[in-house]
BALUMVEX-404928 format. One record per residue (C-alpha): residue in three letters; x, y negated, z negated. Coordinates in steps of 0.1 Angstrom, whole numbers, plus 5000, padded with zeros to 4 digits. Example, Ala and Ser with C-alpha at 12.3 -4.5 7.8 and 13.67 -1.06 7.14 Angstrom:
<pts>
+------+------+------+------+
! type !    u !    v !    w !
+------+------+------+------+
!  Ala ! 5123 ! 5045 ! 4922 !
!  Ser ! 5137 ! 5011 ! 4929 !
+------+------+------+------+
</pts>
This chain:
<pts>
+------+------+------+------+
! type !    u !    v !    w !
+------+------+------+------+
!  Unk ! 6121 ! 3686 ! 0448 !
!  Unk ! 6110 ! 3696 ! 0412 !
!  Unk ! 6086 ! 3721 ! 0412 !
!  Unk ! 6078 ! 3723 ! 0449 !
!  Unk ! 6088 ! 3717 ! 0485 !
!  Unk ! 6119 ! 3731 ! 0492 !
!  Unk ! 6131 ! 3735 ! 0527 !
!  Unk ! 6104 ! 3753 ! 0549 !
!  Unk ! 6104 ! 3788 ! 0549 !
!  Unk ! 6085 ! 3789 ! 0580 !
!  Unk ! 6120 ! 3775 ! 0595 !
!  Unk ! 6140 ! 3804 ! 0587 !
!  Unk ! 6119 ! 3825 ! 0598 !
!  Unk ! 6108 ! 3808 ! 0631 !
!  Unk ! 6147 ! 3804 ! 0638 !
!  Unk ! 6152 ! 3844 ! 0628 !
!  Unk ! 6126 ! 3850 ! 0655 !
!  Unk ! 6137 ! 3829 ! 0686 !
!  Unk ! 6157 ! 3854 ! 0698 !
!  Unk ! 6130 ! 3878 ! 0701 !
!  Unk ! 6113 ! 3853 ! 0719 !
!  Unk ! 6100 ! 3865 ! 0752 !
!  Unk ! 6073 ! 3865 ! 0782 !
!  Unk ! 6049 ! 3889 ! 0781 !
!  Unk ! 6042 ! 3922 ! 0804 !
!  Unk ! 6032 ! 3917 ! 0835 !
!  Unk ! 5993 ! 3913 ! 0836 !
!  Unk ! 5990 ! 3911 ! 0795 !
!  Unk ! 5978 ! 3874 ! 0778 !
!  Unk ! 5977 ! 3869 ! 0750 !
!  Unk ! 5963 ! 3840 ! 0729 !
!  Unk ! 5961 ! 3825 ! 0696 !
!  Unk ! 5930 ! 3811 ! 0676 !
!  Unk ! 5919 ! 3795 ! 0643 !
!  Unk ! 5889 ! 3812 ! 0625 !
!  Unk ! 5863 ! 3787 ! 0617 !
!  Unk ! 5871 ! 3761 ! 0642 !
!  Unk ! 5841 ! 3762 ! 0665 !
!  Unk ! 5851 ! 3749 ! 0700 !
!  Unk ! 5840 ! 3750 ! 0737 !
!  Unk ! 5866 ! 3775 ! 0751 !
!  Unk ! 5847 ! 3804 ! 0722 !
!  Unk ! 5820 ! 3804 ! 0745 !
!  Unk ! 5841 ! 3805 ! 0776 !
!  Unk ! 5862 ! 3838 ! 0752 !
!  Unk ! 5825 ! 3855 ! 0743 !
!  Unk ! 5813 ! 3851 ! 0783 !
!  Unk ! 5845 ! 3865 ! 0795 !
!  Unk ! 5853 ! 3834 ! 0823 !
!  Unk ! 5889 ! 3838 ! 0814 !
!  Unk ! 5885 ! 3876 ! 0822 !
!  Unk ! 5871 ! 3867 ! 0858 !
!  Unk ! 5893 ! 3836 ! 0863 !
!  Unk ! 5926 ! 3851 ! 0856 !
!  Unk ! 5918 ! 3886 ! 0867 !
!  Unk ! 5928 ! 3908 ! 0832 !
!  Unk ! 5914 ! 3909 ! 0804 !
!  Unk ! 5925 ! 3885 ! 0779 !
!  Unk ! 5934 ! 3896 ! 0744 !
!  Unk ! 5929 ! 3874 ! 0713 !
!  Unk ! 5944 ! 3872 ! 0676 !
!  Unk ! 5930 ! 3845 ! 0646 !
!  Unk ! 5953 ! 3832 ! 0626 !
!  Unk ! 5952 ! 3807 ! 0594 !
!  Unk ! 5977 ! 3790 ! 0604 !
!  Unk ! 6000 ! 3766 ! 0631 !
!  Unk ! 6031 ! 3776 ! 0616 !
!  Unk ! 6020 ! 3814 ! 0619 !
!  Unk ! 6012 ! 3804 ! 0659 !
!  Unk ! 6048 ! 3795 ! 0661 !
!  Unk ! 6062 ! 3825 ! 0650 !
!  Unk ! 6038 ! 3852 ! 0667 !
!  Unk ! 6047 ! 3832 ! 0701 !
!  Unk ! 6083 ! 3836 ! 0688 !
!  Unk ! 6084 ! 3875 ! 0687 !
!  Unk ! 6062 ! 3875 ! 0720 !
!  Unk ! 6033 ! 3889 ! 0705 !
!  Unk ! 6009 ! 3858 ! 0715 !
!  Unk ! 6020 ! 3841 ! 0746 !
!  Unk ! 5998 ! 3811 ! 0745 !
!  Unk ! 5981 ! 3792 ! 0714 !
!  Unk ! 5948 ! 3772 ! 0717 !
!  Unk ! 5949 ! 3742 ! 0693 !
!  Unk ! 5980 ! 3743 ! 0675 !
!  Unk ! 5983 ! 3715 ! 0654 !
!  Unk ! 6010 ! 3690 ! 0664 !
!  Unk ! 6029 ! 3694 ! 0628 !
!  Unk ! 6036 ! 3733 ! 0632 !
!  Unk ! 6049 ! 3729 ! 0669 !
!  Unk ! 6073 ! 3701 ! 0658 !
!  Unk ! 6087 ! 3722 ! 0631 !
!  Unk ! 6089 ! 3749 ! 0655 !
!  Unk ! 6105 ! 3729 ! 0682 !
!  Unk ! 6129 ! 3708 ! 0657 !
!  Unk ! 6141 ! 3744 ! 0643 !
!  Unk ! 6151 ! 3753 ! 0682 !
!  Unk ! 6121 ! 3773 ! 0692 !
!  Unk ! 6113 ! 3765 ! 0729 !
!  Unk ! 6078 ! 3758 ! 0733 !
!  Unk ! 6059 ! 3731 ! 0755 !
!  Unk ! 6025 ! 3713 ! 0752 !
!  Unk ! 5999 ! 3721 ! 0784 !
!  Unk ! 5972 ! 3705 ! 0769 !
!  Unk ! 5952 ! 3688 ! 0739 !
!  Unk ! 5930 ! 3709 ! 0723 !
!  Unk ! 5911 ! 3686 ! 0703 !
!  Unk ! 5912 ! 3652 ! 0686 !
!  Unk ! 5899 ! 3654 ! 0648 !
!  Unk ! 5911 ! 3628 ! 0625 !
!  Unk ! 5878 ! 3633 ! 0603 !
!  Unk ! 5884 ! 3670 ! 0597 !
!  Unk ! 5917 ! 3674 ! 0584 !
!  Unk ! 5924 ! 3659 ! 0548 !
!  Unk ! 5930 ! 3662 ! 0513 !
!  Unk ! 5905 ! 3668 ! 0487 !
!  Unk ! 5907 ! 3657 ! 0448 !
!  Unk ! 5893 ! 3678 ! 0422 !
!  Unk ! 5861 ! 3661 ! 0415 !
!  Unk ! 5868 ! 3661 ! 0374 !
!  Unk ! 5900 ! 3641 ! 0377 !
!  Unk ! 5876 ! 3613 ! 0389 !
!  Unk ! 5905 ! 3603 ! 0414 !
!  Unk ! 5898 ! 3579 ! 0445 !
!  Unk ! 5921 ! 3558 ! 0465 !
!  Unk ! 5919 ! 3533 ! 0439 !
!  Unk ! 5939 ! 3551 ! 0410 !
!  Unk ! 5955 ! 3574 ! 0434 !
!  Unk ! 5988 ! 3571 ! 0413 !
!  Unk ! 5973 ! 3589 ! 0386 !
!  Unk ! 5977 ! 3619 ! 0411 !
!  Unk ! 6018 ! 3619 ! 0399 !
!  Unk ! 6028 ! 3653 ! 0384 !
!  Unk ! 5993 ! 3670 ! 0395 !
!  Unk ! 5991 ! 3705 ! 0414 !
!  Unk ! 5986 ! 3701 ! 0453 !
!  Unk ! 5979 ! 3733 ! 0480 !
!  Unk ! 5992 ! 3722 ! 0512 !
!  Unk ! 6003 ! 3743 ! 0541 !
!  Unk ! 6034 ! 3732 ! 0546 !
!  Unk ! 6042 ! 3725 ! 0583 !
!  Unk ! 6007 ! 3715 ! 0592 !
!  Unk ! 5989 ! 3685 ! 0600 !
!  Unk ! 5974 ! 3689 ! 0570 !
!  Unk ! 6009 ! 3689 ! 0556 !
!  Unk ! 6019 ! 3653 ! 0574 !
!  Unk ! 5985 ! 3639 ! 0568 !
!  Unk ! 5995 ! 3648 ! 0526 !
!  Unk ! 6031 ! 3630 ! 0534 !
!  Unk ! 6019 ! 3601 ! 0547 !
!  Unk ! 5991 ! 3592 ! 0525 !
!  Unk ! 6012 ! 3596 ! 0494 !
!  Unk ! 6037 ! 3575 ! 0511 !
!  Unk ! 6007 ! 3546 ! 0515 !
!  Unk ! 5999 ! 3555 ! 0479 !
!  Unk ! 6032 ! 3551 ! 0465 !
!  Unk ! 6030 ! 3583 ! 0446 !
!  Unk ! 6062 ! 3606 ! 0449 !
!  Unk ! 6057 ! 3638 ! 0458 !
!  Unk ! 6085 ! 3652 ! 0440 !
!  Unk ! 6066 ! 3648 ! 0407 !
!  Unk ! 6038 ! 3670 ! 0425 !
!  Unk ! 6038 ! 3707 ! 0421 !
!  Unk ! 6035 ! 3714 ! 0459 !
!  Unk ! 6021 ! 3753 ! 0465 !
!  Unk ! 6024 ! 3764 ! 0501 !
!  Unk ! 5986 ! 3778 ! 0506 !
!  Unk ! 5966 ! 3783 ! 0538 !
!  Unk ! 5932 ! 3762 ! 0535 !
!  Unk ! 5907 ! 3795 ! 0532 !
!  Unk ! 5928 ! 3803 ! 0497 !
!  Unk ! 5933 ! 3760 ! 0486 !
!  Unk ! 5897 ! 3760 ! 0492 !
!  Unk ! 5885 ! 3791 ! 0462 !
!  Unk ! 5916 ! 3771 ! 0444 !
!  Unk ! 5904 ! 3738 ! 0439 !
!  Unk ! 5865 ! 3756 ! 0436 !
!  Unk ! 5879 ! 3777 ! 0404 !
!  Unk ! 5900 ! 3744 ! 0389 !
!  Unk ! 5936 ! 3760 ! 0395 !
!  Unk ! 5949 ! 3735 ! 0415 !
!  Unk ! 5942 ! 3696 ! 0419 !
!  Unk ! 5942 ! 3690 ! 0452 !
!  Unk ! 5939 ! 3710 ! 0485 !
!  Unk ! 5945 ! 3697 ! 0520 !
!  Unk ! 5930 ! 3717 ! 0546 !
!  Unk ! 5908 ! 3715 ! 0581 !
!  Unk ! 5875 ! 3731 ! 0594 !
!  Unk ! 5857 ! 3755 ! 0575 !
!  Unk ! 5875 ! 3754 ! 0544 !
!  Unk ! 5877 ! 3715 ! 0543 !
!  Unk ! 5842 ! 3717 ! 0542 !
!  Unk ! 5842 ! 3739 ! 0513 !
!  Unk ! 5872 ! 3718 ! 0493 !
!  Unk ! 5847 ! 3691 ! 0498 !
!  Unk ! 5819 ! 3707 ! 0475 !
!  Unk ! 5842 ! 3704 ! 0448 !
!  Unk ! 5862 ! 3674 ! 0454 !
!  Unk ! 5861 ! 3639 ! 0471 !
!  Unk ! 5884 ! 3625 ! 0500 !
!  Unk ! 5912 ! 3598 ! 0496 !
!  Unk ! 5908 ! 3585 ! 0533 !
!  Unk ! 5885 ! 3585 ! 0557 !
!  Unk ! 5893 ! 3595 ! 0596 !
!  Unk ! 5894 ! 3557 ! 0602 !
!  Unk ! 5916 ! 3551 ! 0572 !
!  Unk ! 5940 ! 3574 ! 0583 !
!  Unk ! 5942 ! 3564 ! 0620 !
!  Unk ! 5951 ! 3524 ! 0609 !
!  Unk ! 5982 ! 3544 ! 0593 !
!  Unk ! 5988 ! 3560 ! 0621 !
!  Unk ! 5976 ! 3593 ! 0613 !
!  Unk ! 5964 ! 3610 ! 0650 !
!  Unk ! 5949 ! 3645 ! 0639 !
!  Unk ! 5956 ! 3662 ! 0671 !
!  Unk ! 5959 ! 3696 ! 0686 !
!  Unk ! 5974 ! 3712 ! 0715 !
!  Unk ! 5975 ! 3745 ! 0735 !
!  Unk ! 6011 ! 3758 ! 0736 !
!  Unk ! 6031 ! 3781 ! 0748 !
!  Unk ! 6070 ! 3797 ! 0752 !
!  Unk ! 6083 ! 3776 ! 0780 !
!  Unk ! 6100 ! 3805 ! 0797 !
!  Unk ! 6061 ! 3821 ! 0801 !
!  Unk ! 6050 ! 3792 ! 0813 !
!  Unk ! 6078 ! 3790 ! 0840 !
!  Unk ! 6074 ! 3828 ! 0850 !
!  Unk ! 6036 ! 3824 ! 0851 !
!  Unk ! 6024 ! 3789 ! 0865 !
!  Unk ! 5993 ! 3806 ! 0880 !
!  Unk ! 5981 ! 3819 ! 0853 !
!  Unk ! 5989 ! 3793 ! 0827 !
!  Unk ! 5970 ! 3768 ! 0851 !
!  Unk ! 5941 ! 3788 ! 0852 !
!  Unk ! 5939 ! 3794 ! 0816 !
!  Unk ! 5935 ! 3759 ! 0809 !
!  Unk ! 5913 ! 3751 ! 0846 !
!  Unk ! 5885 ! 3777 ! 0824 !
!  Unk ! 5891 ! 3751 ! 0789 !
!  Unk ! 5887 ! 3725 ! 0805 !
!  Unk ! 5851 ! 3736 ! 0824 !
!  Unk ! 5840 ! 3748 ! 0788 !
!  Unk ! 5847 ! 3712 ! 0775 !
!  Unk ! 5828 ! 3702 ! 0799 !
!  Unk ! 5802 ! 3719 ! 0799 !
!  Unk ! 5801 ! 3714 ! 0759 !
!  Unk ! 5806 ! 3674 ! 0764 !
!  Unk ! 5774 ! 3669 ! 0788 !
!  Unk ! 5751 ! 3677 ! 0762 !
!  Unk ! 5734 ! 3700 ! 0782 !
!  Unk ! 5744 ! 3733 ! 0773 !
!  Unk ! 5741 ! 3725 ! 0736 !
!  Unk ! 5714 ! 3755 ! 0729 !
!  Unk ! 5731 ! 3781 ! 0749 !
!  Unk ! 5768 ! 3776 ! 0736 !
!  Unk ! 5766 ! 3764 ! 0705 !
!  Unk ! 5751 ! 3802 ! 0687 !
!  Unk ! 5780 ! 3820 ! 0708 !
!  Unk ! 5808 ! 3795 ! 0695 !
!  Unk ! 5791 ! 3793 ! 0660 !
!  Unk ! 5794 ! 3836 ! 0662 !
!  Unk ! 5828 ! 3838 ! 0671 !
!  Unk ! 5839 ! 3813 ! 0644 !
!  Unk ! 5826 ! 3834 ! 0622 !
!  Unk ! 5800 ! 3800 ! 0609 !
!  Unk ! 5760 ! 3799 ! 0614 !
!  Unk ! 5751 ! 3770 ! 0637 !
!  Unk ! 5744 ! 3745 ! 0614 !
!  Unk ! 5777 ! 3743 ! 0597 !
!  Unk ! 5795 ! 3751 ! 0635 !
!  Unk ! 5773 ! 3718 ! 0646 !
!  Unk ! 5786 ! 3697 ! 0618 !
!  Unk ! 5821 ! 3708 ! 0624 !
!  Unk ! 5816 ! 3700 ! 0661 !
!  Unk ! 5802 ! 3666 ! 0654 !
!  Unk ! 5838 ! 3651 ! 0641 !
!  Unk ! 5854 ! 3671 ! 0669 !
!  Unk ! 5867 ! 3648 ! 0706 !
!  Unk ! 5875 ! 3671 ! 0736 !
!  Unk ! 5895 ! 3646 ! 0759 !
!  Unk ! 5886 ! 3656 ! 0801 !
!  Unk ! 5918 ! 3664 ! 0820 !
!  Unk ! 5925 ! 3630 ! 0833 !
!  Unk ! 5925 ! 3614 ! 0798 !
!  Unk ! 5945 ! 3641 ! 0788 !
!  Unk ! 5973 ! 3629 ! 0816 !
!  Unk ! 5970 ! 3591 ! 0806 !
!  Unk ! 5996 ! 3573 ! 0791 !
!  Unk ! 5978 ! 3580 ! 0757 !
!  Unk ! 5981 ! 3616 ! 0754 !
!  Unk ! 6003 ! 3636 ! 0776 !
!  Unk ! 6023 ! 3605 ! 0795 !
!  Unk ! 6038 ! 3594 ! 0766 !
!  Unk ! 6016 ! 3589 ! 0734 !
!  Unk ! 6020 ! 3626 ! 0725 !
!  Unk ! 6059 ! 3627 ! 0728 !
!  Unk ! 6061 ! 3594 ! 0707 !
!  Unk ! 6037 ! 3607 ! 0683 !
!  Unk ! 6061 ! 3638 ! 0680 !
!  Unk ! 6089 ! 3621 ! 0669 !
!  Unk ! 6076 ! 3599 ! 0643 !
!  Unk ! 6061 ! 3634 ! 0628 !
!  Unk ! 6098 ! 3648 ! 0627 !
!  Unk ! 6111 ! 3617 ! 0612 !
!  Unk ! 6084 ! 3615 ! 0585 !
!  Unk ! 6094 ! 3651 ! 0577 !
!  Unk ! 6131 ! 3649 ! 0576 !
!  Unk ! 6123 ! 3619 ! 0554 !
!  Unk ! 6102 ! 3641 ! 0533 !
!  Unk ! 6129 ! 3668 ! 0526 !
!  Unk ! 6113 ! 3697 ! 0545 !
!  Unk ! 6137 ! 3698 ! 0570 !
!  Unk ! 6172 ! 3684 ! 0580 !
!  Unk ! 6174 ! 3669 ! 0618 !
!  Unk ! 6150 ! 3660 ! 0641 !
!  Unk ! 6154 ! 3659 ! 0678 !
!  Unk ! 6162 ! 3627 ! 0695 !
!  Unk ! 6129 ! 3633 ! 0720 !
!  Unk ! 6106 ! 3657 ! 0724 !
!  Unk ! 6098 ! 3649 ! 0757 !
!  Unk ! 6110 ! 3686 ! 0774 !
!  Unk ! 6085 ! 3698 ! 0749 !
!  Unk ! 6054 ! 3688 ! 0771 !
!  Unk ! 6045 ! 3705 ! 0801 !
!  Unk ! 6020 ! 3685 ! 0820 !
!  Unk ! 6026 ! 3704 ! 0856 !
!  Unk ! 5996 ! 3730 ! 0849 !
!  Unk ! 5974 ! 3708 ! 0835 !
!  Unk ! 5977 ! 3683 ! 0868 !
!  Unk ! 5972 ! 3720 ! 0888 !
!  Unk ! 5939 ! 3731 ! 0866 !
!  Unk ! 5927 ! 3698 ! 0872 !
!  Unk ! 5929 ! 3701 ! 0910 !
!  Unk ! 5912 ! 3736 ! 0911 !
+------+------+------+------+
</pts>
């Protein structure tokens, strides 16, 4: 594509790293997290009821990025990821990597998207006039689907775009300084892209195209086999912090630790909150999510992407890529 998306790097070097792929020493856990994406299991982290539950202590590593998730789990340096977006772990997966879903993370369709510059005076009713302008996507994201698939709707074609590969903290000081013309990101930094731009689609938009902004925890499936126990448990101490965080009750006590660890001050951690679902475990299980929804929801993300260009061949069902088993055993703890 002129100027832009080639095939994904992050494929090369996800594929590169399967090999290396591994589970980790006996009595070590370790798990990935997003900066600035304040949710319930943070104040679970800060309190240590991971610590008690699985009896270790249980290391954790930020990252920007899904796609950085996938390959960090690939070498065997992080042997779980908390809300991974969907995007990243089909890329992943589609490339050969073998990861599973346990859980979702998070539903969120108001707090990923992509922000216009708001000089270029560009809404969703002149969003052709977005042709040939600069764009910072992270490519294999959600944020990178949720750009695909509203340019489809839009009829613009991305491969007049000037497509940069650039993780949301850095699109957001972009599209602030005028260098770029649109930025798609989540959390934190959408928040900032938004001080300088305006949204095409809402979260309700998006979802009548079909857009689910979801996240999941995930993991290399051979861990997962060779520690049931503690993968269960991991996600039994989630789901209490959910809900815990959905009663409403323990709003004043969690919300400064989860605001701290995100590195946000409450009021913006709130906000961020606000647009945020936590499903309970048996939702998770319905037909919806994990018994079927998610696996169908996979493949039409693979498809739009091999339509796209950014990668060749998708699987024909991603159904061995979700691992309900320890979800169904937290639950019963």
């Amino acid at each position: 594509m002129k100027n832009g998306i080639k095939r994904m790097s992050i494929l090369a070097g996800v594929i590169a790293a399967i090999s290396a792929q591994g589970a980790a020493a006996e009595g070590q856990l370790t798990v990935g997290y997003f900066q600035e994406w304040p949710m319930p299991f943070q104040y679970a982290k800060v309190e240590g009821m991971y610590d008690a539950a699985l009896g270790m202590e249980v290391q954790w590593r930020a990252f920007d990025t899904g796609t950085a998730m996938s390959a960090a789990m690939a070498s065997g340096d992080v042997q779980l990821s908390v809300s991974q977006g969907v995007p990243p772990f089909v890329v992943a997966t589609s490339a050969g990597q073998d990861l599973q879903i346990l859980d979702v993370a998070v539903s969120y369709s108001e707090n990923d998207n992509c922000v216009v510059r708001e000089e270029l005076e560009i809404d969703k009713s002149n969003a052709s006039e977005l042709a040939g302008k600069k764009v910072a996507v992270p490519l294999g994201t959600a944020a990178h689907y949720n750009f695909i698939v509203q340019m489809n709707h839009f009829g613009v074609d991305i491969g007049s775009m000037q497509v940069v590969n650039m993780a949301p903290p850095e699109s957001a000081a972009a599209i602030a300084q005028g260098s770029i013309d649109m930025a798609c990101g989540w959390g934190g930094s959408l928040r900032r892209m938004m001080e300088h731009g305006n949204i095409l689609l809402t979260g309700a938009e998006k979802e009548d195209l079909g857009i689910l902004v979801f996240d999941v925890t995930s993991g290399p499936s051979d861990y997962i086999a060779e520690n049931p126990d503690v993968v269960a448990g991991f996600l039994a101490v989630t789901a209490e912090a959910n809900k815990m965080w959905n009663s409403g009750e323990n709003t004043d006590k969690m919300l400064p630790v989860i605001a701290k660890d995100a590195g946000m001050d409450e009021e913006a951690a709130a906000a961020t909150m606000a647009t945020f679902e936590f499903p309970s475990v048996d939702d998770q299980l319905s037909q919806k999510w994990l018994g079927g929804g998610a696996q169908a929801f996979m493949k039409g993300v693979a498809d739009v992407f091999v339509a796209a260009g950014s990668f060749d061949e998708a699987k024909d069902d991603y159904s061995e890529n979700v691992n309900a088993g320890p979800l169904a055993q937290a639950g019963a703890m």
